[in-house]
N, CA, C and O atoms as a GROMACS GRO file, in nm:
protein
  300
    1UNK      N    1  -2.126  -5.039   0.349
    1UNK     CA    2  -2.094  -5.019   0.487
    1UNK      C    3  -1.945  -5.041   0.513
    1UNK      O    4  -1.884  -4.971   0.594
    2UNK      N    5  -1.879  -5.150   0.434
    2UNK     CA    6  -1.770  -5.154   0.461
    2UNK      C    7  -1.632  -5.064   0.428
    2UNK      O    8  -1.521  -5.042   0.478
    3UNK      N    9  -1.718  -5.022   0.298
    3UNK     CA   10  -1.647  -4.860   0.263
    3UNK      C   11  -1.614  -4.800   0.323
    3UNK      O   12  -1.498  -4.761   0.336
    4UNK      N   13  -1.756  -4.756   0.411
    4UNK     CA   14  -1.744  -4.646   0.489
    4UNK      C   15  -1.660  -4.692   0.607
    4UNK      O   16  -1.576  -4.610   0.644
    5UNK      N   17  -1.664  -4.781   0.659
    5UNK     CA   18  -1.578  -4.812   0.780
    5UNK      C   19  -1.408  -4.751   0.760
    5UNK      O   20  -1.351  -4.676   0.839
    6UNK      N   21  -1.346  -4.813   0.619
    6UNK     CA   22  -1.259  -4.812   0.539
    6UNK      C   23  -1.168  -4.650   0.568
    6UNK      O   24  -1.059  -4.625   0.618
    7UNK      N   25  -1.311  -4.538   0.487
    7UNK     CA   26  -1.259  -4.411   0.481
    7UNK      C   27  -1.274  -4.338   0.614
    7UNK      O   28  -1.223  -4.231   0.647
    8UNK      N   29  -1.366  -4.428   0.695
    8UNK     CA   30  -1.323  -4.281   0.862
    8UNK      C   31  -1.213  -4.339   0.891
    8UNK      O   32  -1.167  -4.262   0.974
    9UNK      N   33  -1.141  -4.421   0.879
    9UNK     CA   34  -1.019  -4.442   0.943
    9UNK      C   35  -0.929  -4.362   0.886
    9UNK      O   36  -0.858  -4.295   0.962
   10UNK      N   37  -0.908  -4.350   0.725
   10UNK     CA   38  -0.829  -4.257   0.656
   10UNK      C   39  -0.856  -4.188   0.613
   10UNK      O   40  -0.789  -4.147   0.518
   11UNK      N   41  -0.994  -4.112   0.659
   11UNK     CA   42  -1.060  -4.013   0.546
   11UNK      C   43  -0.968  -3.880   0.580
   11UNK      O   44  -0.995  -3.784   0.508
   12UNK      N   45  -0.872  -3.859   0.671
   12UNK     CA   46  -0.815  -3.714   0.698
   12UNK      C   47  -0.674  -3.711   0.615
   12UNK      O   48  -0.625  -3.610   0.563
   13UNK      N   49  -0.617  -3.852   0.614
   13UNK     CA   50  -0.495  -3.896   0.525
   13UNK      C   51  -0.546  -3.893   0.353
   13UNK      O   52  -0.470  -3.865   0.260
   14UNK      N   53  -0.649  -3.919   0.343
   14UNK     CA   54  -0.702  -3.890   0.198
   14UNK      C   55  -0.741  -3.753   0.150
   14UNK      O   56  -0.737  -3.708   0.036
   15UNK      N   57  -0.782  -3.691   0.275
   15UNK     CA   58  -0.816  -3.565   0.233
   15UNK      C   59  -0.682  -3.500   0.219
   15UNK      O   60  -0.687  -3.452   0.106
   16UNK      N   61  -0.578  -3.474   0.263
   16UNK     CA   62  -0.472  -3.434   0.262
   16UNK      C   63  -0.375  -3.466   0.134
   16UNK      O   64  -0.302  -3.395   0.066
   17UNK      N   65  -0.403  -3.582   0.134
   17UNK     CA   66  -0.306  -3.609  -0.009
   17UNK      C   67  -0.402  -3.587  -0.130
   17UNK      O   68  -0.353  -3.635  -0.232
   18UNK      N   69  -0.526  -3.528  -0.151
   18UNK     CA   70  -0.576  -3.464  -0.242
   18UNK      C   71  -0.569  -3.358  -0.232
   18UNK      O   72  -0.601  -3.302  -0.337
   19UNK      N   73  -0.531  -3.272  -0.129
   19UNK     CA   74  -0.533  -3.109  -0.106
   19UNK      C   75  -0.372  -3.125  -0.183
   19UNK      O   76  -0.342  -3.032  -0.258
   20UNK      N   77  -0.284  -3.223  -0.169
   20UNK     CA   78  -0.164  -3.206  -0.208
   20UNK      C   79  -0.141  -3.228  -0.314
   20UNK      O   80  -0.044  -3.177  -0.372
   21UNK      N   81  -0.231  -3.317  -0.375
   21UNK     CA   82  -0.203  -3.302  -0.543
   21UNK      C   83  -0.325  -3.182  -0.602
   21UNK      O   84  -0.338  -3.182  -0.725
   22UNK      N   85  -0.384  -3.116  -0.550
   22UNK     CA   86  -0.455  -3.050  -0.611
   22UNK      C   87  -0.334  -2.936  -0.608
   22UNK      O   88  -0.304  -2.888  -0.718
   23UNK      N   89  -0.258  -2.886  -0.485
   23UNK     CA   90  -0.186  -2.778  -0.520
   23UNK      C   91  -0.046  -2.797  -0.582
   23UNK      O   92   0.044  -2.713  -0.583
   24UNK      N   93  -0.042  -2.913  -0.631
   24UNK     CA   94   0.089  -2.940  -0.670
   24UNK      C   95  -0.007  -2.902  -0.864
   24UNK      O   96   0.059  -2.870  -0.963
   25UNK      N   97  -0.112  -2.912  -0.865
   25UNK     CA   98  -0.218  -2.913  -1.019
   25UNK      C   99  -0.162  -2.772  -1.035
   25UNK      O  100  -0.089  -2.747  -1.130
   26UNK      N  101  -0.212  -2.626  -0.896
   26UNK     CA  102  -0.249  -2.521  -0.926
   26UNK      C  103  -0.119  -2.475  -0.990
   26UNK      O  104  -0.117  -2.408  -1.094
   27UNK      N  105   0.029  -2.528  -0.902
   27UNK     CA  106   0.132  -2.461  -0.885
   27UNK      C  107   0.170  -2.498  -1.048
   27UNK      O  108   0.220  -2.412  -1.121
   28UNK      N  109   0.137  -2.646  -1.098
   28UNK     CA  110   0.192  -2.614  -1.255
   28UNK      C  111   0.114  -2.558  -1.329
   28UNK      O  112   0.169  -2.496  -1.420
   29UNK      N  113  -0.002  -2.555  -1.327
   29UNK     CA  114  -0.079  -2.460  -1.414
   29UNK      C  115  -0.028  -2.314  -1.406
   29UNK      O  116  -0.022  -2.256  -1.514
   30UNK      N  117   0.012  -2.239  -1.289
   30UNK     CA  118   0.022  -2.092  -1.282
   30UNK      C  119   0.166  -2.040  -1.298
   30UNK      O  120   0.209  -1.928  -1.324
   31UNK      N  121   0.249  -2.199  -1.265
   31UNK     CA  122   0.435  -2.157  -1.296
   31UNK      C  123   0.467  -2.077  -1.379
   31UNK      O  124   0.570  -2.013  -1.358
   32UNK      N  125   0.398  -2.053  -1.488
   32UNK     CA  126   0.453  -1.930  -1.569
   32UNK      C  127   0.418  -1.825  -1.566
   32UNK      O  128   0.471  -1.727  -1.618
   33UNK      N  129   0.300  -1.831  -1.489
   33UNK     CA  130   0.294  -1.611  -1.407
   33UNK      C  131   0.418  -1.648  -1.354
   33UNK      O  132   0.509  -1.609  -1.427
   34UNK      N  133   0.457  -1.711  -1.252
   34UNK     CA  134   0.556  -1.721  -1.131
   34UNK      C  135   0.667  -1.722  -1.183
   34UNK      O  136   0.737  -1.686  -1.088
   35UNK      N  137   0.754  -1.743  -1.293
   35UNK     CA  138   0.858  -1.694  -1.333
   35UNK      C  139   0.919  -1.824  -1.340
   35UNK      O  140   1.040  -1.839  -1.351
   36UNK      N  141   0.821  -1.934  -1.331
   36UNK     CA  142   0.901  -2.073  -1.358
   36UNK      C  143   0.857  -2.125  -1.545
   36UNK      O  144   0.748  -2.125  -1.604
   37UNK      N  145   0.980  -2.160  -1.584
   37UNK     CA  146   0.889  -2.249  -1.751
   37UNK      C  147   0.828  -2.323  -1.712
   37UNK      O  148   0.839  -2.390  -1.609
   38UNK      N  149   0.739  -2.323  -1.805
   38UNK     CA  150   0.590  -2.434  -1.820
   38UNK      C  151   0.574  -2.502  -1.962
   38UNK      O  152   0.490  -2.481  -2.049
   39UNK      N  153   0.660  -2.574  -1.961
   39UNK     CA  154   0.630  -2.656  -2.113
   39UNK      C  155   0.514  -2.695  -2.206
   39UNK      O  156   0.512  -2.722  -2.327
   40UNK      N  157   0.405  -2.688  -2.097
   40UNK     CA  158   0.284  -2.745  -2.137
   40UNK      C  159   0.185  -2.631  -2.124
   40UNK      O  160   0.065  -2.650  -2.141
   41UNK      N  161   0.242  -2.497  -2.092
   41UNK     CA  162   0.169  -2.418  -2.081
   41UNK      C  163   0.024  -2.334  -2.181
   41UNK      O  164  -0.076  -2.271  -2.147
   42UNK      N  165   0.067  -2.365  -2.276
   42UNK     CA  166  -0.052  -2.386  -2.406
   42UNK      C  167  -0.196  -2.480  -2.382
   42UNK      O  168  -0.313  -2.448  -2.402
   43UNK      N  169  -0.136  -2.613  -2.331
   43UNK     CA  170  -0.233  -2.666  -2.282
   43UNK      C  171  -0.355  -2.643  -2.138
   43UNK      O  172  -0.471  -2.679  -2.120
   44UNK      N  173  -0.231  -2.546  -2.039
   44UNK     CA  174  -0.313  -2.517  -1.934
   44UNK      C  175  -0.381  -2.389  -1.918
   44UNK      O  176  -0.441  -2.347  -1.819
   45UNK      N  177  -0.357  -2.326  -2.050
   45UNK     CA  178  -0.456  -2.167  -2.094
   45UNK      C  179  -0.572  -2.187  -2.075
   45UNK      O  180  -0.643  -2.095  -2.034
   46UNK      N  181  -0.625  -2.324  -2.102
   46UNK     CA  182  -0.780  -2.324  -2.130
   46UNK      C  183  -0.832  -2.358  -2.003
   46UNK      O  184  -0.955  -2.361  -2.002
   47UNK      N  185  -0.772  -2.388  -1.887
   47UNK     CA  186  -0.765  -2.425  -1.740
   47UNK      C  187  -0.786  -2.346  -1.661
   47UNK      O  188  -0.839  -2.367  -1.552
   48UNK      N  189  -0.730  -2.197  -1.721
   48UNK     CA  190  -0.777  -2.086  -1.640
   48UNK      C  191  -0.890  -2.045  -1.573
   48UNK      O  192  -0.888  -2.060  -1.451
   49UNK      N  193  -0.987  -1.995  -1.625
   49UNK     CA  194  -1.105  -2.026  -1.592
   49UNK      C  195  -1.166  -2.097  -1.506
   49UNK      O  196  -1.245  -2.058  -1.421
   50UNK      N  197  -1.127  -2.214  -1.529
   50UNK     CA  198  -1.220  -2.331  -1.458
   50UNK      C  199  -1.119  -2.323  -1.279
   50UNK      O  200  -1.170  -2.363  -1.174
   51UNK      N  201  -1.006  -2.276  -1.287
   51UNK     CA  202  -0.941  -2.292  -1.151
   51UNK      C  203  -0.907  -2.122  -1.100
   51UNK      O  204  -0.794  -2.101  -1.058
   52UNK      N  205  -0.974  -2.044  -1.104
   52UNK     CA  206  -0.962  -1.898  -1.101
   52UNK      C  207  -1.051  -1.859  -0.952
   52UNK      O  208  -1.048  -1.752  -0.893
   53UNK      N  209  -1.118  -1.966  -0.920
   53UNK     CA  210  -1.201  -1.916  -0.806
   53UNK      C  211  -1.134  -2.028  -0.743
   53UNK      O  212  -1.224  -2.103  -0.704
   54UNK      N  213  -1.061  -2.060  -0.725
   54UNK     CA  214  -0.960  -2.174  -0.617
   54UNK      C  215  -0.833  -2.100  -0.633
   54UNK      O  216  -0.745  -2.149  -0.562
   55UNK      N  217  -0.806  -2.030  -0.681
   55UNK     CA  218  -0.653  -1.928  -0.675
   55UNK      C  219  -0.664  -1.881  -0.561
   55UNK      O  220  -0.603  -1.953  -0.482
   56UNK      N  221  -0.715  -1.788  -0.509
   56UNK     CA  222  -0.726  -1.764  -0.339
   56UNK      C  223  -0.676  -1.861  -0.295
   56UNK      O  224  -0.561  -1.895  -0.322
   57UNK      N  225  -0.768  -1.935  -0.207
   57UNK     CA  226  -0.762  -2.042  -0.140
   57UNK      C  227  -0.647  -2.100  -0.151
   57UNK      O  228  -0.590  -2.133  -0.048
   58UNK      N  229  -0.582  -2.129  -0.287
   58UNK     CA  230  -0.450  -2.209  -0.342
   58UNK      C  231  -0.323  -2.088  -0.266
   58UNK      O  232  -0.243  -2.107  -0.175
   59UNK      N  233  -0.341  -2.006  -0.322
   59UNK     CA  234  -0.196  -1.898  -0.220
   59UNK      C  235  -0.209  -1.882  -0.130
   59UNK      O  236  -0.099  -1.892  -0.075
   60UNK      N  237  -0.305  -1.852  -0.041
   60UNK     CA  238  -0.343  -1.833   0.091
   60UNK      C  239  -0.232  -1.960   0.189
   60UNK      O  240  -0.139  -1.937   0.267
   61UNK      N  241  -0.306  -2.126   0.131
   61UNK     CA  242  -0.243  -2.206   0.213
   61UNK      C  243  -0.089  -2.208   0.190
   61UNK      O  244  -0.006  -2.238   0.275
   62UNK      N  245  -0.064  -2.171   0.062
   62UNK     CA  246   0.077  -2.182   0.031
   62UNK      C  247   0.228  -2.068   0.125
   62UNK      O  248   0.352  -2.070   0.126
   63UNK      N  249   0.125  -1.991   0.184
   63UNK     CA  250   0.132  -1.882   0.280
   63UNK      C  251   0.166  -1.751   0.220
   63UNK      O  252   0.226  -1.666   0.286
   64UNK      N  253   0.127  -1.732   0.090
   64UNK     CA  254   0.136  -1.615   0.035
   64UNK      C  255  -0.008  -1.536   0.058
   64UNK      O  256  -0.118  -1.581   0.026
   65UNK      N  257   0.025  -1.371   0.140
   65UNK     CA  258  -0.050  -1.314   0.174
   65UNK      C  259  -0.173  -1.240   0.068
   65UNK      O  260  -0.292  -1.211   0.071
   66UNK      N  261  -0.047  -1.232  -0.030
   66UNK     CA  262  -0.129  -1.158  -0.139
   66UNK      C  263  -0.057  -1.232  -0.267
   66UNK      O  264   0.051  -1.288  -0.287
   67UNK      N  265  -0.204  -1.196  -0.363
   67UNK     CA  266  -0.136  -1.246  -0.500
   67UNK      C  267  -0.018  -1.253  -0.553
   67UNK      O  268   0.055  -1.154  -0.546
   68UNK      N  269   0.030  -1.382  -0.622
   68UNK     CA  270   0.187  -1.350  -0.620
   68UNK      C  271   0.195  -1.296  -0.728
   68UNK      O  272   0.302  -1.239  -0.750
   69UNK      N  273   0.079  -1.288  -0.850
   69UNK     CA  274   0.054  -1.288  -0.972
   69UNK      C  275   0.024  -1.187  -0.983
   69UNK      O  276  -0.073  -1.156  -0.913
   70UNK      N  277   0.090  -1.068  -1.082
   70UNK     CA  278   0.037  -0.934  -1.089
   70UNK      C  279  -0.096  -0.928  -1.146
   70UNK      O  280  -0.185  -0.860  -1.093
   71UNK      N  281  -0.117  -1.011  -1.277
   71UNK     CA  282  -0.265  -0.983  -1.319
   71UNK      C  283  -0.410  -1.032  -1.303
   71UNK      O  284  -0.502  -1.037  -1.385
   72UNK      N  285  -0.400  -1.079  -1.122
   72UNK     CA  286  -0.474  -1.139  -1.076
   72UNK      C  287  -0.469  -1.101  -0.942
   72UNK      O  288  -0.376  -1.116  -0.863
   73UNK      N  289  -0.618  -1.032  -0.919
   73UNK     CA  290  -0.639  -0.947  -0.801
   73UNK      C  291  -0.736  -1.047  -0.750
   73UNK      O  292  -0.845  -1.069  -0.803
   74UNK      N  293  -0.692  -1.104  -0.648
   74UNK     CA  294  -0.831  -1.176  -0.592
   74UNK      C  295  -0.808  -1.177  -0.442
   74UNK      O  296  -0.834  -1.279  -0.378
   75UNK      N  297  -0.742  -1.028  -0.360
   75UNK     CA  298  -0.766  -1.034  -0.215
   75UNK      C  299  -0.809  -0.863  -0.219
   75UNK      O  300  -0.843  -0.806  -0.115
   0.00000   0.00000   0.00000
């Protein structure tokens, strides 16, 4: 109970700073469609997949209308 008391007070400040590290996740995973180096990019090949149906959603808020990524049609 006291949990819960805990998170309605900050549950909108928590939700937010996980929406913010989740797109700060997408933006290094995809930096190298985007024309930024990705050092670790070998490692985040196998990531694809699993974050491919949150790519929408991820550009959308970022305020890109359409894919920024040529080989990824998802509007």
């Amino acid at each position: 109970m006291y949990e819960e008391l805990f998170y309605v007070t900050y549950r909108r400040g928590i939700q937010k700073a996980h929406r913010d590290e989740e797109d700060l996740f997408l933006l290094l995973c995809y930096c190298e469609m985007l024309g930024i180096p990705n050092p670790v990019s070998y490692y985040t090949l196998e990531l694809y997949p699993v974050i491919y149906e949150r790519f929408h959603e991820w550009h959308v808020r970022m305020g890109m209308e359409q894919s920024p990524i040529e080989g990824i049609r998802c509007c």
